[in-house]
KEDODO-623691 format. One line per field, with one value per residue: x, y, z of N, C-alpha, C in turn; residue number from 1. Coordinates in steps of 0.2 Angstrom, whole numbers, padded with zeros to 4 digits, m for minus. Example, Ala and Ser with C-alpha at 12.3 -4.5 7.8 and 13.67 -1.06 7.14 Angstrom:
2
nx (0066/0064)
ny (m0028/m0011)
nz (0039/0035)
cax (0062/0068)
cay (m0022/m0005)
caz (0039/0036)
cx (0066/0064)
cy (m0016/0000)
cz (0039/0039)
nr (1/2)
END
This chain:
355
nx (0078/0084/0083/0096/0105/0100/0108/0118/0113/0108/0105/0099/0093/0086/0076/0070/0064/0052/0046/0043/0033/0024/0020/0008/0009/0005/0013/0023/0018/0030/0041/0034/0033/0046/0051/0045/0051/0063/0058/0051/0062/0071/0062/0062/0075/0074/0067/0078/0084/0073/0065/0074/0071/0057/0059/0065/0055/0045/0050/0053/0037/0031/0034/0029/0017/0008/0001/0002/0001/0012/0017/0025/0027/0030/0032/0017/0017/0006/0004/0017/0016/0005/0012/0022/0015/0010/0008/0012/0006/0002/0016/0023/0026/0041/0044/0056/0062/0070/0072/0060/0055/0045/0047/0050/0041/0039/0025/0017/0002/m0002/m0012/m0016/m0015/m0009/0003/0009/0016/0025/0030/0037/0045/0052/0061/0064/0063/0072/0081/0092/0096/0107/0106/0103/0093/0084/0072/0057/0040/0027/0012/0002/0004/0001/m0011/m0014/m0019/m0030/m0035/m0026/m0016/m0004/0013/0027/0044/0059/0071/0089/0097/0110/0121/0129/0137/0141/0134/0135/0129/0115/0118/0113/0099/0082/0070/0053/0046/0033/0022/0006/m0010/m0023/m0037/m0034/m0028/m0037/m0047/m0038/m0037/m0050/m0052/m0043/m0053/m0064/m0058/m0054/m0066/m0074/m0067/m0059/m0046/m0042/m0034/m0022/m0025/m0035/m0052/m0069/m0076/m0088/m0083/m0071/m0074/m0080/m0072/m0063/m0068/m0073/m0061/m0057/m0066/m0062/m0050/m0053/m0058/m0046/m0040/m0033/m0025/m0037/m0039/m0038/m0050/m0060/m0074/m0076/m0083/m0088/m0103/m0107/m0097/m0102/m0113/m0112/m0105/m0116/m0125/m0113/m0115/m0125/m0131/m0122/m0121/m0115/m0113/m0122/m0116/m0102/m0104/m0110/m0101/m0091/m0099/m0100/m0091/m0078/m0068/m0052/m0040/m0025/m0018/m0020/m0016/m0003/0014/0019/0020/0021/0024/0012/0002/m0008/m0023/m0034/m0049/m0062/m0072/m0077/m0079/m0069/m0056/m0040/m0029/m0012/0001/0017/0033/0045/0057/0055/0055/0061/0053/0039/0043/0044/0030/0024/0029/0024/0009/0009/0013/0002/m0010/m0007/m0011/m0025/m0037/m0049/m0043/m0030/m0017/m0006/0010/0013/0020/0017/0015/0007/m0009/m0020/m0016/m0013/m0024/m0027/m0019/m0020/m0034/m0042/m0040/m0046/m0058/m0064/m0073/m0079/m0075/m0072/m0086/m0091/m0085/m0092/m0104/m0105/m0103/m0113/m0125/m0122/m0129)
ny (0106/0095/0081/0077/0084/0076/0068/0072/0074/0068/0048/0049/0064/0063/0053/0062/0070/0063/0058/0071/0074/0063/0067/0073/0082/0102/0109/0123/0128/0129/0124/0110/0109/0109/0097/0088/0091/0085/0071/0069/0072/0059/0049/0051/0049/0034/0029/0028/0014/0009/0009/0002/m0010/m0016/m0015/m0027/m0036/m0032/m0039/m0052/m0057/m0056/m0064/m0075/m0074/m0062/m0055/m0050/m0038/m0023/m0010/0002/0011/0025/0026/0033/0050/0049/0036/0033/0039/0035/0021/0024/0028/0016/0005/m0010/m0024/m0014/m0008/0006/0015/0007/0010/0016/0029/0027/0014/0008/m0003/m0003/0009/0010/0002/m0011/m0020/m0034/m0039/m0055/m0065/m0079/m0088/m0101/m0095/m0084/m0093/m0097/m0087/m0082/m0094/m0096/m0084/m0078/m0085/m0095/m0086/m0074/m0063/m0050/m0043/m0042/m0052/m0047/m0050/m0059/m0061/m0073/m0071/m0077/m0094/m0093/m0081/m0065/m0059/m0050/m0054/m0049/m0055/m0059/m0062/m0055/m0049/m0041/m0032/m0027/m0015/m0017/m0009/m0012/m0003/0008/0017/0018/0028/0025/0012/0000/0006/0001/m0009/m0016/m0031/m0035/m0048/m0054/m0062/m0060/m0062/m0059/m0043/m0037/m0039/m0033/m0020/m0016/m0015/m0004/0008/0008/0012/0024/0031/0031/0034/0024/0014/m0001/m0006/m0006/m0010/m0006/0000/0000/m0014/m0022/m0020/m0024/m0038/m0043/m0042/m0048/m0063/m0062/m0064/m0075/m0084/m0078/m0087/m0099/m0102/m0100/m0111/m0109/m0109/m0102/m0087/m0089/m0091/m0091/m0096/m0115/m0120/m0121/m0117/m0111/m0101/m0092/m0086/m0080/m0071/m0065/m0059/m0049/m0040/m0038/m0032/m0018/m0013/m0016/m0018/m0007/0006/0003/0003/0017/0027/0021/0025/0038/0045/0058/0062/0073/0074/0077/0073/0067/0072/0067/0062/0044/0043/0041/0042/0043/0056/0056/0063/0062/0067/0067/0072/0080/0069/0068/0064/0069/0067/0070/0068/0063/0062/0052/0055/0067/0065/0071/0083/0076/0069/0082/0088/0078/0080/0094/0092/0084/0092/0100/0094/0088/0080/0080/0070/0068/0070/0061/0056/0050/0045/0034/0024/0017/0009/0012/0018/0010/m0001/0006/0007/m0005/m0006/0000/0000/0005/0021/0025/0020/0010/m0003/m0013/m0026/m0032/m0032/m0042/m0055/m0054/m0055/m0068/m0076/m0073/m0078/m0091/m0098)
nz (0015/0001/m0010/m0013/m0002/0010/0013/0022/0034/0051/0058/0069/0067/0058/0061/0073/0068/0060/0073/0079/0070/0073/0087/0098/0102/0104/0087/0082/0065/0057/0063/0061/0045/0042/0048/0039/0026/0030/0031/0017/0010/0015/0012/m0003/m0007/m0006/m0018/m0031/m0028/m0027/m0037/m0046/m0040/m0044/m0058/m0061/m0054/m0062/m0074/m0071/m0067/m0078/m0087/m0081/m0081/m0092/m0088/m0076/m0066/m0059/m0048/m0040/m0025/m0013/0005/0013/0020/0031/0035/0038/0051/0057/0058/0067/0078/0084/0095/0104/0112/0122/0126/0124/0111/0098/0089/0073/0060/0051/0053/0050/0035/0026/0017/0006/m0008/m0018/m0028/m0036/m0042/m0046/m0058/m0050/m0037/m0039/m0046/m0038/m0030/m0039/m0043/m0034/m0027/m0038/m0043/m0029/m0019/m0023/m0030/m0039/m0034/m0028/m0018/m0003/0008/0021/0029/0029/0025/0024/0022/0017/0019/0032/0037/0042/0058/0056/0042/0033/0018/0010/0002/0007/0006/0012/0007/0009/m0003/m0012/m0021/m0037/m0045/m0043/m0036/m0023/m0012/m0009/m0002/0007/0009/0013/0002/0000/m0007/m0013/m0014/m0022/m0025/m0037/m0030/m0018/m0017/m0022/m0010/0000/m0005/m0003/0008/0012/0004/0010/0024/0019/0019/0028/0038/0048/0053/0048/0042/0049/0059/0069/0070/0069/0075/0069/0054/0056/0057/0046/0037/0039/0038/0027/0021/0023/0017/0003/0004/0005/m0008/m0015/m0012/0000/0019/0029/0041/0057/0069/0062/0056/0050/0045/0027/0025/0036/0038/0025/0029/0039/0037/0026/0038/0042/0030/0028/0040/0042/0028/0015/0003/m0003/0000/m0005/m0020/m0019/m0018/m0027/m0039/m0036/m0036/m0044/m0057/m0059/m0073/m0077/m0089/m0103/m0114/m0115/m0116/m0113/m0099/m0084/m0068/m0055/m0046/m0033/m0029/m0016/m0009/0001/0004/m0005/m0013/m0024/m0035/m0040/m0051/m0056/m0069/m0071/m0082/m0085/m0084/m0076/m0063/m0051/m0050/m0048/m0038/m0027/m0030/m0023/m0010/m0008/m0009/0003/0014/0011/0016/0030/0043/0040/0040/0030/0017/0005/m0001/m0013/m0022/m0036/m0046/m0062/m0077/m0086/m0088/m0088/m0078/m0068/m0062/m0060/m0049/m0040/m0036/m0025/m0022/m0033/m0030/m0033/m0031/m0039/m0044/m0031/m0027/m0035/m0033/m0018/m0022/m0027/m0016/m0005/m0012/m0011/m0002)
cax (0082/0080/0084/0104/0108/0096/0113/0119/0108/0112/0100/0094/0090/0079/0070/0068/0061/0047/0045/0040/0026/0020/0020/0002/0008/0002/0020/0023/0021/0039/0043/0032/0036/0054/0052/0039/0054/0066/0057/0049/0071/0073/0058/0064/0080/0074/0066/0082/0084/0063/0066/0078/0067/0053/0060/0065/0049/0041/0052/0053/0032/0030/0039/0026/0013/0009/m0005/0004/0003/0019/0019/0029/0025/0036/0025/0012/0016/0001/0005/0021/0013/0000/0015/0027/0013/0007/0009/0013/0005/0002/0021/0028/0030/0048/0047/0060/0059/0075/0070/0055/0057/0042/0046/0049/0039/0036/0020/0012/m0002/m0003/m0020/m0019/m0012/m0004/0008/0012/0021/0031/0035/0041/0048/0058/0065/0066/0067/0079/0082/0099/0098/0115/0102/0102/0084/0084/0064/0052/0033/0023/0006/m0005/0002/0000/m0015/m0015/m0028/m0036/m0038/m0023/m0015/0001/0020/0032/0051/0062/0078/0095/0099/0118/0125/0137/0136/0143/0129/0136/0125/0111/0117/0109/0092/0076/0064/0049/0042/0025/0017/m0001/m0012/m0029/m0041/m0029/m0026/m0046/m0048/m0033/m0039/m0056/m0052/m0041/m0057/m0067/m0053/m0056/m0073/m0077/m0060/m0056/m0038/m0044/m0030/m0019/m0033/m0041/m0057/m0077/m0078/m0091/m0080/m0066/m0075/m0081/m0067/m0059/m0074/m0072/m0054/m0055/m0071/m0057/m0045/m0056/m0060/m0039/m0038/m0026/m0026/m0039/m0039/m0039/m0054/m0066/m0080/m0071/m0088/m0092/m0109/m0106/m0092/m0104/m0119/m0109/m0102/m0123/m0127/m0112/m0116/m0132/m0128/m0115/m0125/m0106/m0114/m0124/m0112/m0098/m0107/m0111/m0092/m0090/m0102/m0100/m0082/m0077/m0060/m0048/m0034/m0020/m0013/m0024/m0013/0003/0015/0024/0020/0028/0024/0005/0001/m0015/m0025/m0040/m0055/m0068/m0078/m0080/m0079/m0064/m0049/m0036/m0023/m0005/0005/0024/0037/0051/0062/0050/0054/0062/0046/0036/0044/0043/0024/0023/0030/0024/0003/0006/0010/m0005/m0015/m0003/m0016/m0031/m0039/m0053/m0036/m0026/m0012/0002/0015/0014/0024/0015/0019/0000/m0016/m0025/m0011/m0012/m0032/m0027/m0014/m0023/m0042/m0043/m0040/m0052/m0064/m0066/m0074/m0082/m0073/m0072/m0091/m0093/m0083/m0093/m0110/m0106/m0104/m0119/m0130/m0123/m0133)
cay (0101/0092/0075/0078/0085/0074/0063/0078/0071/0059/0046/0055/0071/0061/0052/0065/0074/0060/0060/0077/0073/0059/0068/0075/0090/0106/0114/0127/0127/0129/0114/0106/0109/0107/0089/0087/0091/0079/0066/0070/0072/0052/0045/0052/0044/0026/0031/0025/0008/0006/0008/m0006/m0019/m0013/m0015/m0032/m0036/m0033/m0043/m0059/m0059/m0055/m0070/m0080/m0072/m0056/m0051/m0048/m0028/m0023/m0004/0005/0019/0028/0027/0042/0051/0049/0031/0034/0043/0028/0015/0027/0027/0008/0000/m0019/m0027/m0010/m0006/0012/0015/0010/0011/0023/0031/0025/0006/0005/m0007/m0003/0016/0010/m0002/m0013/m0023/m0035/m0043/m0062/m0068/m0084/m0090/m0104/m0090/m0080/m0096/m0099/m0081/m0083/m0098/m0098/m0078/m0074/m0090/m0098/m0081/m0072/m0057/m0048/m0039/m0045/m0053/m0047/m0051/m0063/m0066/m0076/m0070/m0083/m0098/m0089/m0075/m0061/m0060/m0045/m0058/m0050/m0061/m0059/m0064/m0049/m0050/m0035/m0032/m0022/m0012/m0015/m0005/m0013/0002/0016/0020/0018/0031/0021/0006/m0001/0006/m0007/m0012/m0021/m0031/m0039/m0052/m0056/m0062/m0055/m0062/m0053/m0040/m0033/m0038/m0027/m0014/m0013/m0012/0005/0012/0007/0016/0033/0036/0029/0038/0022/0013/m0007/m0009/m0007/m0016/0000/0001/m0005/m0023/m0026/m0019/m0029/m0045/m0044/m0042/m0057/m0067/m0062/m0066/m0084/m0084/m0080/m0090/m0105/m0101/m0101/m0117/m0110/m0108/m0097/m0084/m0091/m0088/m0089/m0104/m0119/m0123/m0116/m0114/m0105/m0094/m0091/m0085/m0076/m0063/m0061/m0056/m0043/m0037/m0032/m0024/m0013/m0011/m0016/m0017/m0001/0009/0004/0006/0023/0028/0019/0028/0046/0048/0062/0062/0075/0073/0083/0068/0065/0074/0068/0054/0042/0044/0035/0043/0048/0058/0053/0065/0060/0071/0059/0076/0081/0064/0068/0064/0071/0064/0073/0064/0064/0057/0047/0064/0072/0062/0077/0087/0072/0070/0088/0089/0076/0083/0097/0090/0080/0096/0102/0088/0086/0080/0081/0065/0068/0070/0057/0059/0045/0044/0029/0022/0013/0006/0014/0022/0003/m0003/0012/0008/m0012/m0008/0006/0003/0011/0029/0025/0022/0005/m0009/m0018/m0034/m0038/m0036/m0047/m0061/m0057/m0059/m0076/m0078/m0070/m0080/m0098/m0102)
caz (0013/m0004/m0010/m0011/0004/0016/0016/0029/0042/0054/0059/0073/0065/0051/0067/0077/0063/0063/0081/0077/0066/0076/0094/0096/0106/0099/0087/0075/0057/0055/0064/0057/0040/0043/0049/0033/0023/0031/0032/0012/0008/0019/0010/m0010/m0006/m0008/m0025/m0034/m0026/m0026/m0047/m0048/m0038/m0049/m0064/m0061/m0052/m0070/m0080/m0069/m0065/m0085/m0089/m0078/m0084/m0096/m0085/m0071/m0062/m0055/m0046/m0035/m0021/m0007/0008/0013/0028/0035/0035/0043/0058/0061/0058/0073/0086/0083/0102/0105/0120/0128/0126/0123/0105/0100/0080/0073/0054/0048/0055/0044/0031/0018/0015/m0004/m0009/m0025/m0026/m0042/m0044/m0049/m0058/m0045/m0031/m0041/m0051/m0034/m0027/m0045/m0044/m0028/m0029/m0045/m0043/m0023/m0015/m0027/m0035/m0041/m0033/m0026/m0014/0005/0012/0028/0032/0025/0030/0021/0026/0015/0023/0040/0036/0051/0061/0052/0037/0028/0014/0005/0003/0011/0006/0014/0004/0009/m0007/m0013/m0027/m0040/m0052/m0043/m0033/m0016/m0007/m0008/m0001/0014/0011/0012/m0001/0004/m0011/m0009/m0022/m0020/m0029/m0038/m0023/m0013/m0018/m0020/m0001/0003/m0008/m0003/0017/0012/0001/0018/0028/0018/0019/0036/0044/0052/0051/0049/0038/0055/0065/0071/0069/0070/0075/0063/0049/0057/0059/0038/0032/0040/0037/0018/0019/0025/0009/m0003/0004/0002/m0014/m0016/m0006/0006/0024/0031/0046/0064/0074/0059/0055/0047/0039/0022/0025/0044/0037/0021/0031/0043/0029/0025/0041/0043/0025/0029/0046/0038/0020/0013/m0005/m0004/0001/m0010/m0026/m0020/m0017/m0035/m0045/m0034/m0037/m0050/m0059/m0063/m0073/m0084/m0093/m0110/m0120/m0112/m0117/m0111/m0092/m0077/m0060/m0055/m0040/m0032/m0021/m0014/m0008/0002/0007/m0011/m0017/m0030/m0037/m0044/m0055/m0059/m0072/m0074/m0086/m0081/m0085/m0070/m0056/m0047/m0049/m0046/m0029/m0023/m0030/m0017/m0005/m0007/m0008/0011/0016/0012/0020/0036/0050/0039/0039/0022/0010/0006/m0007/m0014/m0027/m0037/m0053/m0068/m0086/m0093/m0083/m0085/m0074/m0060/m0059/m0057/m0044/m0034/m0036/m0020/m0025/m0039/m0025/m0038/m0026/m0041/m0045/m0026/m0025/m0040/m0029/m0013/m0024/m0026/m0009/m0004/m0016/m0011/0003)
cx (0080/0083/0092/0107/0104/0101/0116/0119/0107/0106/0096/0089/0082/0074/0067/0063/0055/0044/0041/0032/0021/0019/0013/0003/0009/0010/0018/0024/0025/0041/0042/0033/0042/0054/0047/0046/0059/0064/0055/0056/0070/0068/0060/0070/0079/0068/0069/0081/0078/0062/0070/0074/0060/0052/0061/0061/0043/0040/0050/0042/0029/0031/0033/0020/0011/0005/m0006/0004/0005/0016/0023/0027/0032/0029/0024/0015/0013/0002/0010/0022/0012/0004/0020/0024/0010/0011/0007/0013/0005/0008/0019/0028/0037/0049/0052/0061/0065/0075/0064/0056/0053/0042/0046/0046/0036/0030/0019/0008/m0003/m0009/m0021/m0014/m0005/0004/0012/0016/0026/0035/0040/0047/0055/0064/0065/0066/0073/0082/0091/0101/0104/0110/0102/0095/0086/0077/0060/0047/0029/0016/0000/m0004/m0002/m0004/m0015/m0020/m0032/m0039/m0032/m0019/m0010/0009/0026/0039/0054/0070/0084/0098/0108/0122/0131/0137/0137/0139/0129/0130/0119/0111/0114/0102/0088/0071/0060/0045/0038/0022/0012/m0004/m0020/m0034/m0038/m0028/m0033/m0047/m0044/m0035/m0045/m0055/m0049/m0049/m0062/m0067/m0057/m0061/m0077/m0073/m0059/m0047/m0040/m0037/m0023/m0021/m0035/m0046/m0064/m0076/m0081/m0088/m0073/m0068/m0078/m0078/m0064/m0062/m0071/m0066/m0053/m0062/m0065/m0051/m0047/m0056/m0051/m0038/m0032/m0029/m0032/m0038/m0044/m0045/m0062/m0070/m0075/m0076/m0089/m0098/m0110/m0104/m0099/m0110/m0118/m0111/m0110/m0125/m0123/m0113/m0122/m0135/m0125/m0118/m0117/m0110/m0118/m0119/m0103/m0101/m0108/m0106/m0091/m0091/m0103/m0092/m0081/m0069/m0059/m0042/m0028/m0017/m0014/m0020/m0004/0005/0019/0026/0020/0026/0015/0004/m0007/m0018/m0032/m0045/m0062/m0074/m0079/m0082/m0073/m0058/m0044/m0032/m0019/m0003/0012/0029/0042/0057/0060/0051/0055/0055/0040/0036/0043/0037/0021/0022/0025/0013/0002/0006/0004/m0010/m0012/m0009/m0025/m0034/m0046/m0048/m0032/m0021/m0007/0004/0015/0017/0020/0016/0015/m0004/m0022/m0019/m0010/m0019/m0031/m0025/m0017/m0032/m0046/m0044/m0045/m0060/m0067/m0066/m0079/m0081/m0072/m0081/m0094/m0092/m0088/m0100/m0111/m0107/m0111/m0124/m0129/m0129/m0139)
cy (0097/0084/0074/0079/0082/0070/0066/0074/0067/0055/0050/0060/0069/0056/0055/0071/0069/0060/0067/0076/0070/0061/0073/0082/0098/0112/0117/0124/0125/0124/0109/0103/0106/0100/0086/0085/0086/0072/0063/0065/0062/0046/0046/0049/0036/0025/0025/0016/0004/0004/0002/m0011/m0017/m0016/m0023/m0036/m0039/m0038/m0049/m0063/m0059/m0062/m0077/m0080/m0063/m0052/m0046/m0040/m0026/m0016/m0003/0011/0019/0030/0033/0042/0050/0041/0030/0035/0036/0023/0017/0028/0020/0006/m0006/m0020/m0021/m0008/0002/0012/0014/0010/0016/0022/0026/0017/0003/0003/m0007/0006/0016/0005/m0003/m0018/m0027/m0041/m0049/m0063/m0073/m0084/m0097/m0099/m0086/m0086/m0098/m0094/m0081/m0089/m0097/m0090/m0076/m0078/m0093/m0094/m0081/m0064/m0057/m0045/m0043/m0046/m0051/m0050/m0055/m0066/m0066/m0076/m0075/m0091/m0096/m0084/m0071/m0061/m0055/m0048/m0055/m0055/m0060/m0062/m0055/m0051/m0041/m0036/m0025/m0020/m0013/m0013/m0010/m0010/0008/0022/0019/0022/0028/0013/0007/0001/0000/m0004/m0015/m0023/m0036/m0043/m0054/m0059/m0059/m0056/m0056/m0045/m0034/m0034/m0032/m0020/m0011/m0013/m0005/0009/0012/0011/0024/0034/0033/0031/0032/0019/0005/m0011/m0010/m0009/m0011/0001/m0004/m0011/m0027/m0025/m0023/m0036/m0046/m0043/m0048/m0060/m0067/m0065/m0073/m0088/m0088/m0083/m0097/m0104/m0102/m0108/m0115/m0107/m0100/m0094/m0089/m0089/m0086/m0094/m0109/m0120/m0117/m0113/m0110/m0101/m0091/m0083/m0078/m0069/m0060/m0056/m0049/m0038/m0033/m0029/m0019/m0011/m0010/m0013/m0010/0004/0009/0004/0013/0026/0028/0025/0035/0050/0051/0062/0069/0074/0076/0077/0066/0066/0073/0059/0049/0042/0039/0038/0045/0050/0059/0057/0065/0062/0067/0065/0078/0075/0063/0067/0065/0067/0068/0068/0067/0056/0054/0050/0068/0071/0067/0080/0083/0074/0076/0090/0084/0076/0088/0099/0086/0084/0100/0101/0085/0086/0082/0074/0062/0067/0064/0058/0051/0046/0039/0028/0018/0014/0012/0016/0015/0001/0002/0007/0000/m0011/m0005/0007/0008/0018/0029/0024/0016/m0002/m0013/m0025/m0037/m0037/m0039/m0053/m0063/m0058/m0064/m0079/m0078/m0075/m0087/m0101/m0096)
cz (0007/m0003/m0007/m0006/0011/0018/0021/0034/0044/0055/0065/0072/0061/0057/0072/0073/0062/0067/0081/0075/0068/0084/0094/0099/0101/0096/0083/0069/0053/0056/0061/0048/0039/0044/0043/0029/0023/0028/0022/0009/0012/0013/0001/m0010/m0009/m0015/m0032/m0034/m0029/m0035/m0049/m0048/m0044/m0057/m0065/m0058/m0058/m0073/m0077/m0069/m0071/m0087/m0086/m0082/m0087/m0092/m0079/m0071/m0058/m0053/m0042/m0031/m0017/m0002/0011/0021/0033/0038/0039/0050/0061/0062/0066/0080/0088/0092/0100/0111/0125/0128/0123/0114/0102/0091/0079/0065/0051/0051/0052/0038/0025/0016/0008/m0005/m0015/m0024/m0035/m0039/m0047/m0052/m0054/m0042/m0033/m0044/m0045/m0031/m0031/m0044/m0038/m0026/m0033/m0043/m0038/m0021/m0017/m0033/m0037/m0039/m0026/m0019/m0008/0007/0018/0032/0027/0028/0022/0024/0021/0018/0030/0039/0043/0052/0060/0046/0033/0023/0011/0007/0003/0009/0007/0011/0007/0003/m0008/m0019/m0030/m0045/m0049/m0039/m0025/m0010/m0007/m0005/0006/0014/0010/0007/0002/m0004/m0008/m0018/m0017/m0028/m0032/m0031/m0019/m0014/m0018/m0013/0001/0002/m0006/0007/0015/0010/0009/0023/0025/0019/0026/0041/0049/0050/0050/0047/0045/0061/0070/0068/0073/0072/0070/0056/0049/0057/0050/0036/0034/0038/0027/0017/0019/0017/0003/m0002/0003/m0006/m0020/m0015/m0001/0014/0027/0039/0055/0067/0069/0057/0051/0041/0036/0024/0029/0039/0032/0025/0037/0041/0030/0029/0043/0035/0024/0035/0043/0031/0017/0004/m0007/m0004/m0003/m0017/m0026/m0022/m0024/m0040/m0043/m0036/m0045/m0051/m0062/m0063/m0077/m0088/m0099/m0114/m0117/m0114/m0116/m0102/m0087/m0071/m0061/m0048/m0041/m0029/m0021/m0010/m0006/0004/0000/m0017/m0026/m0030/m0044/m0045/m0059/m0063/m0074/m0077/m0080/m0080/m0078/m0065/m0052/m0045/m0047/m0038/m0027/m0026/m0024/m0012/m0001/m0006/m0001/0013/0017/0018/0024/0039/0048/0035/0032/0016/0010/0000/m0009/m0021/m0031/m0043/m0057/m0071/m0089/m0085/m0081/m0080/m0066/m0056/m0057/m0050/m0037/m0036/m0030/m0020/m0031/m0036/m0030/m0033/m0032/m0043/m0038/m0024/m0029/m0036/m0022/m0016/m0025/m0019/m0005/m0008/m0014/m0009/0006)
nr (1/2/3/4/5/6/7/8/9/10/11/12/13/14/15/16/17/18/19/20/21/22/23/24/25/26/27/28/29/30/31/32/33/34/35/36/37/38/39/40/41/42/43/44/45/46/47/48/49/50/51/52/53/54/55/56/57/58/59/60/61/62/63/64/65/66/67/68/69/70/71/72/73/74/75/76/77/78/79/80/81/82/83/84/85/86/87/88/89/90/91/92/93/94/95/96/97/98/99/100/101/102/103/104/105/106/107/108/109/110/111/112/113/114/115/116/117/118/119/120/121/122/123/124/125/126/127/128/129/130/131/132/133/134/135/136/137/138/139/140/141/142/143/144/145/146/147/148/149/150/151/152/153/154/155/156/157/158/159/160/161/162/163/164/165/166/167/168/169/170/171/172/173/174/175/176/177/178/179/180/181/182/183/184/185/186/187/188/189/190/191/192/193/194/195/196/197/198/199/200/201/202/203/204/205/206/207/208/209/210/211/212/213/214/215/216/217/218/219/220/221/222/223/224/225/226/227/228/229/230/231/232/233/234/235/236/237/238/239/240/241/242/243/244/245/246/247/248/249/250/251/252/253/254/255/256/257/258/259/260/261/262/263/264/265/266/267/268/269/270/271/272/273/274/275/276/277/278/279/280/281/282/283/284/285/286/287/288/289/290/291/292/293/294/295/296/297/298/299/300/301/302/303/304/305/306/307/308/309/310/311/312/313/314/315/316/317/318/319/320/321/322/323/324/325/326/327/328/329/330/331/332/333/334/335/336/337/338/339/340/341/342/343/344/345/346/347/348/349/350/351/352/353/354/355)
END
């Protein structure tokens, strides 16, 4: 089933095609494949849409500042899975694939926390989009209780150009700002080489109790509300972070990640590139980088596709899609896959050294 004809399929089929992927009981290949395909075809669908907000994303955060780093992904199946089995209060699973609201997502990066509430403010509070907000969490007034930190808007897609088939799908745009943004980042790099999931509040305790810690850090450091249940006092909170730092050897162990990871890429001699497909090797320690033009999407997306299947239920691989202007703009947006934890322990060496 490709992009074109995934409109076929009713919602049922394209959930139960998930359902699939997420039920742990042991199926064929075939099967398996089959609801790959689906779900691949359900997720390239909001592609289109995900390019509009994107595009406009740019220009509006451009305009505040030039500095700003916008991308876009289509989220990883594997992230799918963990989002379809996710229990609330011991409840039953009741997610369902077509009720997910960030399968396309735009993201940028603000230098500070002043610039994400202009952005927000001026162009999605008081904006001009034709687009339907349907969701809005502002997670730095209110930080979650894992310490994460950003501004969430969930949009309804509405065509006034002929592109009917795409109405109704959701966008999920996300502004942060730089603090933010290395926190979040450096919990996924965490996630890949420790095989836990923290970023979905699965994992360690003391890897869960240092990253809060840090969050409430850098949210001083912001002056905005920090994380429930963490010291109010600098000096506490400070002293804390040491002791889980040098439980957990955080700085040893990201430096090594850093300075172990090998790259390959095919893109030197290529020009003009728009999509990168990321695929992540934490037992080899490499990554690979594809690059395609803005001509290539189609082949983009079913190189996609076609590298989760690979790495269906194998948790060392990680793969994603993502969209940038230039290659300095990937590695701002996704230092994660670069396995690039240096600018957030620049931030926590100051911490570390206060007191």
């Amino acid at each position: 089933m490709n992009q074109l004809n995934v409109k076929k399929a009713s919602k049922s089929q394209i959930n139960n095609s998930a359902k699939n992927l997420s039920d742990d009981k042991n199926q064929s290949i075939e099967k398996i494949n089959d609801a790959l395909e689906i779900v691949s075809s359900w997720k390239a669908m909001h592609s289109y849409p995900m390019n509009v907000f994107k595009k406009r994303l740019k220009r509006v955060s451009e305009k505040i500042d030039k500095n700003a780093v916008s991308a876009q992904r289509l989220k990883r199946v594997s992230s799918i899975i963990k989002k379809l089995k996710r229990k609330y209060n011991d409840n039953k699973p009741t997610m369902k694939l077509t009720q997910m609201q960030d399968i396309a997502g735009c993201r940028v990066v603000m230098p500070n926390i002043t610039q994400v509430r202009e952005l927000y403010s001026k162009y999605y509070h008081n904006g001009d989009l034709k687009h339907k907000k349907i969701n809005e969490k502002d997670y730095i007034s209110s930080p979650k209780e894992d310490g994460y930190r950003s501004i969430h808007l969930i949009y309804r897609y509405k065509s006034d150009k002929g592109r009917d088939e795409y109405n109704g799908l959701l966008v999920e745009v996300q502004i942060r700002s730089k603090l933010q943004h290395l926190w979040a980042t450096a919990v996924e790099t965490v996630d890949f080489f420790t095989r836990q999931a923290i970023k979905s509040n699965q994992g360690e305790e003391n890897w869960k109790t240092f990253f809060k810690l840090v969050s409430s850090a850098f949210a001083r450091l912001e002056k905005s509300p920090i994380v429930s249940q963490t010291p109010q006092n600098e000096k506490q909170l400070y002293l804390q972070i040491k002791q889980k730092e040098k439980e957990l050897q955080v700085r040893k162990k990201m430096k090594h990640w850093t300075e172990s990871v090998k790259y390959f890429d095919n893109f030197k001699n290529k020009k003009n590139t728009h999509f990168y497909l990321l695929e992540l090797d934490t037992v080899l320690e490499r990554l690979n980088i594809s690059a395609f033009t803005k001509k290539q999407e189609k082949e983009a997306l079913l190189a996609y596709s076609q590298a989760e299947k690979k790495i269906y239920n194998k948790n060392e691989y990680d793969v994603v899609l993502v969209s940038a202007d230039n290659i300095q703009d990937l590695k701002k947006a996704y230092p994660n896959y670069f396995l690039d934890t240096k600018q957030f322990l620049s931030y926590l060496e100051v911490i570390l050294k206060k007191y």
